[in-house]
Kinemage of the C-alpha trace (Angstrom):
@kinemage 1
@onewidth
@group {chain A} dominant
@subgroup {mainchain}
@vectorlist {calphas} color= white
{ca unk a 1} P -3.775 44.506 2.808
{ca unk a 2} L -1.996 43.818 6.246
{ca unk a 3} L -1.163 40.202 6.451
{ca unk a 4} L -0.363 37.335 8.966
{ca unk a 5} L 1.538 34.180 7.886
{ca unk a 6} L 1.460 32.017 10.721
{ca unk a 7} L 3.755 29.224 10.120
{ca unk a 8} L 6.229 31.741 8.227
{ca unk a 9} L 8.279 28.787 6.358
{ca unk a 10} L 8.759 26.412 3.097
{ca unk a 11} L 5.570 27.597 1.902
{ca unk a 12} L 5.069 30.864 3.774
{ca unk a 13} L 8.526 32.301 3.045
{ca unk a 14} L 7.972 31.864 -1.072
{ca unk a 15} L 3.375 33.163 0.166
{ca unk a 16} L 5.468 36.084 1.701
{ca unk a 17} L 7.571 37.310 -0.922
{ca unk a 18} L 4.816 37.168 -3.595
{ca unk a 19} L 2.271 38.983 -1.476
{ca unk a 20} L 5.201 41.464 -0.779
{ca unk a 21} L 5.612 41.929 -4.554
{ca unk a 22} L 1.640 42.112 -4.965
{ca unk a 23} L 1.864 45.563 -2.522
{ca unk a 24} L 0.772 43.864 0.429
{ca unk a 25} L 2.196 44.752 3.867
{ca unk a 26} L 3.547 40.963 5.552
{ca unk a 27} L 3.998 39.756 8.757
{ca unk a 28} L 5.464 36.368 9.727
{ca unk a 29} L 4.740 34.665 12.679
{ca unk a 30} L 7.345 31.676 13.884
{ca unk a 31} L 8.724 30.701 17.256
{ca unk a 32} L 12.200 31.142 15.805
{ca unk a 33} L 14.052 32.667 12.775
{ca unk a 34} L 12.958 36.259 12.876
{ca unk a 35} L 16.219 37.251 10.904
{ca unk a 36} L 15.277 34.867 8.191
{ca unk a 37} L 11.607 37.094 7.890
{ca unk a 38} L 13.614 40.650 7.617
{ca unk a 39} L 16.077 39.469 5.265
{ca unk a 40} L 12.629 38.422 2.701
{ca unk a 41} L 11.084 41.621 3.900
{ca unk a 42} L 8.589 40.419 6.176
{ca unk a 43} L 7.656 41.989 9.337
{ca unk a 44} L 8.580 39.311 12.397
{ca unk a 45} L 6.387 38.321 15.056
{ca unk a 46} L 7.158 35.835 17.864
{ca unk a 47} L 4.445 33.021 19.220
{ca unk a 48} L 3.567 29.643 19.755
{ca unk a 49} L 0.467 29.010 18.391
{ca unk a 50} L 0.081 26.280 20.498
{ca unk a 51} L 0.259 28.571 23.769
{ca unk a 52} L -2.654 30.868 23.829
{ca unk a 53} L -0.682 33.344 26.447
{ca unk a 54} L 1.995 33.971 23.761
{ca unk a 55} L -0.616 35.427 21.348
{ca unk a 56} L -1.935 37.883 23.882
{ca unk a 57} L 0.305 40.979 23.522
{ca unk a 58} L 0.642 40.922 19.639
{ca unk a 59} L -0.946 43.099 16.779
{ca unk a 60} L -4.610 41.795 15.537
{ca unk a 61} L -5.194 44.483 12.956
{ca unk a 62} L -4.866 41.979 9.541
{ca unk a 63} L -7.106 41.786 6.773
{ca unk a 64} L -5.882 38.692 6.295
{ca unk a 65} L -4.560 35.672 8.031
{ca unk a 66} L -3.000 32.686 6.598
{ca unk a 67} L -2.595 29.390 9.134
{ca unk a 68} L 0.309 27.283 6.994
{ca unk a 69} L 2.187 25.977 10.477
{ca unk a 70} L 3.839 22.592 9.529
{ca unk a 71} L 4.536 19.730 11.726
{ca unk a 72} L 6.959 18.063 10.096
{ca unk a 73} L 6.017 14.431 11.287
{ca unk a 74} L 5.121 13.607 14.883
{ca unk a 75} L 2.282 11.499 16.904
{ca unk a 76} L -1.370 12.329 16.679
{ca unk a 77} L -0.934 14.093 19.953
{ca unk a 78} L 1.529 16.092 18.071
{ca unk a 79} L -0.988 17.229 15.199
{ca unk a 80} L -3.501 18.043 17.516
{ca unk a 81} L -1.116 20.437 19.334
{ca unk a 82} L -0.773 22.148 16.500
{ca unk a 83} L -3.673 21.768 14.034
{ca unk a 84} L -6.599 21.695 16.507
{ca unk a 85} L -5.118 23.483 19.689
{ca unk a 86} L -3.137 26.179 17.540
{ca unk a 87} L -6.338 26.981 15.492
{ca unk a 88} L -8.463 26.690 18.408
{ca unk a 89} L -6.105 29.575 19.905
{ca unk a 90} L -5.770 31.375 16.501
{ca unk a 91} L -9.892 31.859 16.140
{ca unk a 92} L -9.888 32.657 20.045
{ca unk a 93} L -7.255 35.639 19.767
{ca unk a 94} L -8.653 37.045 16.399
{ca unk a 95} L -12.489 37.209 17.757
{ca unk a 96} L -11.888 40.815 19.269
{ca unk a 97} L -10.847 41.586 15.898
{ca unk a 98} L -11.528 39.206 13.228
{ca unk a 99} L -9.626 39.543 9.621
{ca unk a 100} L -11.679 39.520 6.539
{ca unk a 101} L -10.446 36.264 5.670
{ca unk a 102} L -8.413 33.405 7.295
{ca unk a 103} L -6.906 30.478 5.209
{ca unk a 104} L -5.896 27.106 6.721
{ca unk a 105} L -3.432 24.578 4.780
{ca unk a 106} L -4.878 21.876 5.478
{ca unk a 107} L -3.695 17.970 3.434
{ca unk a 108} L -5.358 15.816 0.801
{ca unk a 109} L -4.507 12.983 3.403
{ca unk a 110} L -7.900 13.856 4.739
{ca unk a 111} L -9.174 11.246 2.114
{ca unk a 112} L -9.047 7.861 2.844
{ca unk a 113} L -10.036 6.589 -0.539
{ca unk a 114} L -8.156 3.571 -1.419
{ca unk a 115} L -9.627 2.999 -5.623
{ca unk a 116} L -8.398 5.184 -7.456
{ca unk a 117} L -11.306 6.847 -7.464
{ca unk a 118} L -11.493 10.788 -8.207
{ca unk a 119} L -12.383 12.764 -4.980
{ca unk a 120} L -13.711 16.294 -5.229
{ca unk a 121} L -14.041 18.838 -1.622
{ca unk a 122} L -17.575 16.807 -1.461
{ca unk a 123} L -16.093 13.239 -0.995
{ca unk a 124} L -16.113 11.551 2.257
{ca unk a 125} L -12.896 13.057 4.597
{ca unk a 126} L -12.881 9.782 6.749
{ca unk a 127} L -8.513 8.624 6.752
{ca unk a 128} L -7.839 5.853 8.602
{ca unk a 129} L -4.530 7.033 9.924
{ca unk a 130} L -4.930 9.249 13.266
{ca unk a 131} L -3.040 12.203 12.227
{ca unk a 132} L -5.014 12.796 9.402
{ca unk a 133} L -8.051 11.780 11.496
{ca unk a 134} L -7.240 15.251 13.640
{ca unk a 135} L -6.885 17.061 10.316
{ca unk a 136} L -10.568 16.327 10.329
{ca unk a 137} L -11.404 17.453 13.163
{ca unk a 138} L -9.135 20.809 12.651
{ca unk a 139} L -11.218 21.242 9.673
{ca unk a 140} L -14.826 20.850 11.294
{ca unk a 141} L -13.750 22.973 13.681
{ca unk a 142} L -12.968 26.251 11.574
{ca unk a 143} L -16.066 25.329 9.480
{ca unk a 144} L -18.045 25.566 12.569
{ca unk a 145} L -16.335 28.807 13.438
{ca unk a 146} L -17.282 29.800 9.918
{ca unk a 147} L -21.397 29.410 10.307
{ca unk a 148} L -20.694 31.382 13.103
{ca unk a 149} L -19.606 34.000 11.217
{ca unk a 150} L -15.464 33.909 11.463
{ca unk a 151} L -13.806 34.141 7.854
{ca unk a 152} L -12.389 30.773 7.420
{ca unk a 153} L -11.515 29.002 4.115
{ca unk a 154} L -9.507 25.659 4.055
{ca unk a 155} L -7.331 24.397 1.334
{ca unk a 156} L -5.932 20.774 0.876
{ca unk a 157} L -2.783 20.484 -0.077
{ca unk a 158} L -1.553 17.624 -1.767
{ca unk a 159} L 1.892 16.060 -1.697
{ca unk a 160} L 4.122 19.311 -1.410
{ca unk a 161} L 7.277 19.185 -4.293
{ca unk a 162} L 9.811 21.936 -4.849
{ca unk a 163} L 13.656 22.938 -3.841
{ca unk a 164} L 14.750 20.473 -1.356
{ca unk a 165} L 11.536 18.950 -1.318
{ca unk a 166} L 9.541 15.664 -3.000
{ca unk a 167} L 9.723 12.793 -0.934
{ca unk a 168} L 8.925 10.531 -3.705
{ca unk a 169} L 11.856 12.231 -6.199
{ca unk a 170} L 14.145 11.832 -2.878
{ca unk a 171} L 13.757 8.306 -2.701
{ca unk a 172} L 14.665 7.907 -6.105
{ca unk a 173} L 17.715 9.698 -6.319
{ca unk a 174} L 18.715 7.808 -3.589
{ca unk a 175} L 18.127 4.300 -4.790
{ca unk a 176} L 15.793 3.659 -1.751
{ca unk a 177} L 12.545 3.551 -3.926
{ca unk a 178} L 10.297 0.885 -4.655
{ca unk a 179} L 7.232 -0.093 -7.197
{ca unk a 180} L 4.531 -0.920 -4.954
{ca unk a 181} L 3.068 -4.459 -6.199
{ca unk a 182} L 1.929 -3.119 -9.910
{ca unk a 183} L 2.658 0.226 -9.420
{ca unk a 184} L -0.557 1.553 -10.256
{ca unk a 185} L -1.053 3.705 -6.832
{ca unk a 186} L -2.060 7.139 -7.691
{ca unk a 187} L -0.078 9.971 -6.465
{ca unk a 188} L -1.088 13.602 -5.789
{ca unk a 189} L 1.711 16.399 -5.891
{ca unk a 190} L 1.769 20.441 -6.203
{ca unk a 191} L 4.387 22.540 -6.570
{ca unk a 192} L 5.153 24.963 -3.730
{ca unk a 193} L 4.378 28.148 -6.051
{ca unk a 194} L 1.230 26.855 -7.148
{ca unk a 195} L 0.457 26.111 -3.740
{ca unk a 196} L 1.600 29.568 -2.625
{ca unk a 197} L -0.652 30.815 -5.792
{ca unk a 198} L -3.705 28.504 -4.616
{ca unk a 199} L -3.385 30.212 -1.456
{ca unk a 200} L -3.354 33.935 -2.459
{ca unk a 201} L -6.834 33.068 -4.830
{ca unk a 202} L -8.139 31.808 -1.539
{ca unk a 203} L -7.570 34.836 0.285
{ca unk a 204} L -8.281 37.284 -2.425
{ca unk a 205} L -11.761 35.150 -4.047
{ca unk a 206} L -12.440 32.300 -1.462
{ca unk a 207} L -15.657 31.703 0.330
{ca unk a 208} L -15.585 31.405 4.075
{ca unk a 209} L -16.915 28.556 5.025
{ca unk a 210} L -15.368 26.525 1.756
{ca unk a 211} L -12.806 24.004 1.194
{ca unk a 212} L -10.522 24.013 -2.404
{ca unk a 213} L -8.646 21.280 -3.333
{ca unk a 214} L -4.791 22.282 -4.050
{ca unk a 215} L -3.554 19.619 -6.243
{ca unk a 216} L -2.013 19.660 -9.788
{ca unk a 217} L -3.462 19.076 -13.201
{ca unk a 218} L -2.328 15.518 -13.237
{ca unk a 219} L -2.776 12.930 -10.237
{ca unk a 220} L 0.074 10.153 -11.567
{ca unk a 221} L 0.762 6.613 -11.050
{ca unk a 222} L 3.645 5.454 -8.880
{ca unk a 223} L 4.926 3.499 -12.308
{ca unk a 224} L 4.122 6.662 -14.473
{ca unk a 225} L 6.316 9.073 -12.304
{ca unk a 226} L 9.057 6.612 -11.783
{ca unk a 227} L 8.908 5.613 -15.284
{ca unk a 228} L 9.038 9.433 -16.352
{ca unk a 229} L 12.120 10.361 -13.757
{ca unk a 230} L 14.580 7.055 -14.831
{ca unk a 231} L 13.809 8.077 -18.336
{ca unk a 232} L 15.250 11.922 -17.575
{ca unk a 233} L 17.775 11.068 -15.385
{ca unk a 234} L 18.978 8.322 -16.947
{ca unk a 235} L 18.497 5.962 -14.565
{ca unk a 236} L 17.595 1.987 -14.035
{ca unk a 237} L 13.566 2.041 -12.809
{ca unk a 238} L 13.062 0.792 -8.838
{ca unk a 239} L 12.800 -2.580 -8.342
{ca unk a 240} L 9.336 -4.129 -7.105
{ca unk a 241} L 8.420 -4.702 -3.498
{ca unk a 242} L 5.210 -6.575 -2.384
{ca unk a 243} L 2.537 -4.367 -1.803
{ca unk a 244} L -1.008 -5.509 -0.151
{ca unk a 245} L -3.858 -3.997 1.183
{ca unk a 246} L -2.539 -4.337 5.092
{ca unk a 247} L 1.010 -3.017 4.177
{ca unk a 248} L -0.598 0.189 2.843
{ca unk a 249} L -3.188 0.899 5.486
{ca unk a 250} L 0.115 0.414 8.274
{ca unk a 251} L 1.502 3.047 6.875
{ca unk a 252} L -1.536 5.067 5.679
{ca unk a 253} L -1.108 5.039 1.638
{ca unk a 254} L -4.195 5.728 -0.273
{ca unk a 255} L -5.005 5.373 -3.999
{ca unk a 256} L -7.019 8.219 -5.387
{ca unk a 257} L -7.285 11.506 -7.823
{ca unk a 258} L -8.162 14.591 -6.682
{ca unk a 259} L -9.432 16.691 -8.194
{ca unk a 260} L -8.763 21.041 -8.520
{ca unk a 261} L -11.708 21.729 -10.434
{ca unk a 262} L -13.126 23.906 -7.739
{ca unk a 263} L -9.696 25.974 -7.137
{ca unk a 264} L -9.714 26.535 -10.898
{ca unk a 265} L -13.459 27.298 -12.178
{ca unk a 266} L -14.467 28.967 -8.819
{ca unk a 267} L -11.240 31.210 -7.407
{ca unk a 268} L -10.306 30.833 -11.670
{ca unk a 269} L -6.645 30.096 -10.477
{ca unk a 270} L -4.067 28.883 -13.124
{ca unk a 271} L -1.363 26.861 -12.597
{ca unk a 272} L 2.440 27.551 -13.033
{ca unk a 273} L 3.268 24.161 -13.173
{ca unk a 274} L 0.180 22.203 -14.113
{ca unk a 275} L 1.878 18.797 -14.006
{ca unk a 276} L 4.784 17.108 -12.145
{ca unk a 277} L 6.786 17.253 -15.616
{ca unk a 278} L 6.813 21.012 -15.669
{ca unk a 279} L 7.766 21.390 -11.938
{ca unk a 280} L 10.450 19.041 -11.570
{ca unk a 281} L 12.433 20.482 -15.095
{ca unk a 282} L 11.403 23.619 -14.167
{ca unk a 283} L 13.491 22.792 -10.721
{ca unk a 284} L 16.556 21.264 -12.525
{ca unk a 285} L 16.696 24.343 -14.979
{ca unk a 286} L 17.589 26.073 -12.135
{ca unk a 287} L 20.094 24.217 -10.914
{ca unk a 288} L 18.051 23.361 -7.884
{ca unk a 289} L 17.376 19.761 -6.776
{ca unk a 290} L 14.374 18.597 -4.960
């Protein structure tokens, strides 16, 4: 197959490199860092997704075409630049020549559920927070583009661990983090192989038109996975901040377990890391720190 990573980085560098090693032909597409794509062996191509005009002279002849671009942060305004305009123009410059499939990362944040409760791809997707309100709408705008007929899957990602990355394991190791109230917030994490892995099933066995949840085997408690990394490192647990029900919707925490039954029993993906204790020693077996 002939395919497109747009968004060619953290995830889409390690996506790359596997589909390489599958037999695939890759191509990367970034607005920068085209050296970085030869050196893995992927084919660079320039664009801002978010500027229509910059698709117009490149290649459209993939089979398949995976949306991963990451914003790193930013305003709601920000998001929709990306997300909603840069799929908008994505689905726009493939309709002369649409791919056989097209995957979109999109984020577990698109679940506002604040219980506990487990959510599957058929829970209510209504955040509170506006960025994650515009991963919404990104969403119900390639499903629309998918009853009419375009090849789009979606896959939420949850919280995104792996070298140099794991904002919760940062925090930690550098005595900034803190036990919300009891601690008892679930968390949602999945290593960036798996995720990469999620991805590839989604291309080769998803349905357009579907969303898979991309989360590991194990949602955790804030207390479990602090309790778990002071007991392997050797270190003194976080000390307890007030938490309360304002304080989390400021800054758009949610408590809930999702659930990758679909990803697993429908595209019949299995995990390298199936829980947050296998990733992170898997990580410091390397040598590699999060």
């Amino acid at each position: 197959m002939r395919v497109l990573i747009v968004g060619c980085g953290y995830v889409g560098l390690p996506l790359g490199a596997e589909l390489l090693r599958q037999g695939h032909a890759v191509f990367g597409l970034r607005r920068s860092g085209a050296d970085e794509l030869r050196a893995a062996g992927i084919g660079p191509l320039r664009a801002d997704v978010t500027r229509v005009e910059t698709l117009a002279t490149l290649p459209r002849d993939f089979d398949w075409v995976v949306n991963c671009a990451a914003s790193g942060g930013g305003s709601a305004e920000d998001y929709r630049r990306l997300y909603w305009d840069g799929n908008r123009n994505l689905i726009s410059w493939l309709a002369e020549a649409p791919p056989k499939k097209f995957v979109y990362t999109s984020s577990t944040s698109v679940y506002g559920q604040d219980d506990g409760a487990i959510v599957t791809e058929t829970s209510p997707a209504d955040p509170e927070t506006p960025t994650a309100q515009v991963l919404v709408e990104t969403e119900k705008l390639l499903l629309a583009a998918a009853r009419g007929g375009f090849p789009a899957v979606i896959v939420r990602a949850a919280g995104i661990y792996g070298p140099g990355r794991g904002h919760a394991c940062k925090q930690f190791l550098r005595g900034e983090a803190r036990l919300e109230g009891d601690g008892l917030r679930f968390m949602n994490m999945i290593h960036r192989d798996d995720l990469a892995g999620a991805i590839i099933a989604a291309l080769a066995r998803g349905e357009p038109g579907e969303i898979y949840n991309a989360a590991d085997d194990e949602p955790v408690t804030q207390l479990a996975f602090f309790t778990w990394l002071a007991a392997e490192l050797r270190r003194a647990l976080p000390p307890q901040a007030a938490a309360d029900e304002e304080s989390w919707r400021k800054r758009g925490l949610t408590n809930k377990r999702v659930s990758n039954t679909k990803l697993r029993t429908r595209l019949g993906y299995e995990f390298k890391y199936p829980d947050f204790r296998a990733g992170y020693r898997a990580l410091w077996a390397e040598g590699l720190k999060p």
